[in-house]
C-alpha positions in Angstrom: 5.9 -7.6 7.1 5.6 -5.7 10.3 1.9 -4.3 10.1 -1.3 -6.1 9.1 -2.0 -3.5 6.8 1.0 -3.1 5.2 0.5 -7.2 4.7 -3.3 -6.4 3.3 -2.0 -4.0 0.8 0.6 -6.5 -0.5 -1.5 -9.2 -0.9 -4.4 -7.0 -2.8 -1.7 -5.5 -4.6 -0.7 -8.7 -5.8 -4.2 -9.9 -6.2 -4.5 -7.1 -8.6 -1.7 -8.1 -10.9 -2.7 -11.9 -10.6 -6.3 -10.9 -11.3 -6.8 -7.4 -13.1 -10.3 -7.8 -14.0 -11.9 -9.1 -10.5 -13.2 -6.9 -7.6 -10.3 -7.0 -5.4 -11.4 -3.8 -3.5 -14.7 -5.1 -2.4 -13.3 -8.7 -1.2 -14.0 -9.2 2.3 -11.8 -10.5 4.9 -13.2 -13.8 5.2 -13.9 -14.8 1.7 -12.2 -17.7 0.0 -10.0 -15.5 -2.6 -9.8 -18.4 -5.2 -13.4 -19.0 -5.0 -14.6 -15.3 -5.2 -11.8 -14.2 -7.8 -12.1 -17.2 -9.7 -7.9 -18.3 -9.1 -7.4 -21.2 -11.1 -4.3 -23.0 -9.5 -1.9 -21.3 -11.5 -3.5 -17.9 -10.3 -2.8 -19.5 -6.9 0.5 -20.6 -7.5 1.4 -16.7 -9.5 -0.3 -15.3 -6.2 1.3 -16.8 -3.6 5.4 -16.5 -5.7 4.5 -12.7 -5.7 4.0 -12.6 -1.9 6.9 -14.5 -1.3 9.0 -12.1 -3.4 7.6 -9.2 -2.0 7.7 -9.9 1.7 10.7 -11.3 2.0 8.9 -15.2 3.4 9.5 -18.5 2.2 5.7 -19.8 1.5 5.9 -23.6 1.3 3.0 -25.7 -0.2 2.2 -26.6 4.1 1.4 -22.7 4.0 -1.2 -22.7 1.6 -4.1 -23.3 3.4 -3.2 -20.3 5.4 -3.8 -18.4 2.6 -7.1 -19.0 1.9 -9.0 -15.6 2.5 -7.7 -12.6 2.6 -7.8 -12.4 6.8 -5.7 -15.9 6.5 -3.0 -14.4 4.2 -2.6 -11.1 6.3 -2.4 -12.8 9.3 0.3 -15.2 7.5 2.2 -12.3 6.2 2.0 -10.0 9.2 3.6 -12.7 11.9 6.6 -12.5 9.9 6.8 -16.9 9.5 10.6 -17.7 9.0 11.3 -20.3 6.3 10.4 -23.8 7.4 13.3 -25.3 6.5 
């Protein structure tokens, strides 16, 4: 990813397909996105294998705590984190 926004739209895009039905557009920056979209683990798991594929990063399980809101994940994404092993 080289801008944050082109890492925001990937991960609401993603959101989107992982959870059609919830309010992607309004979810702020800060907001735990399995909490407020109601991820179950597998939504999780679906969410973070799309970002992986998409921006070209390995996400380990370490990772997912950076992933937590939407500010976390763009901030993941945008730094460009090379595989951790």
């Amino acid at each position: 990813m080289n801008t944050t926004a082109e890492a925001e739209a990937l991960v609401r895009r993603a959101l989107h397909e992982v959870a059609p039905d919830a309010d992607v557009d309004d979810l702020a920056g800060d907001a735990d996105m399995r909490d407020s979209l109601g991820l179950d683990s597998i939504d999780f798991l679906r969410l973070v294998e799309l970002l992986s594929e998409r921006s070209g990063q390995r996400i380990d399980e370490e990772d997912y705590p950076r992933l937590a809101t939407l500010a976390e994940a763009v901030r993941f994404l945008s730094a460009g984190h090379p595989s951790a092993g």
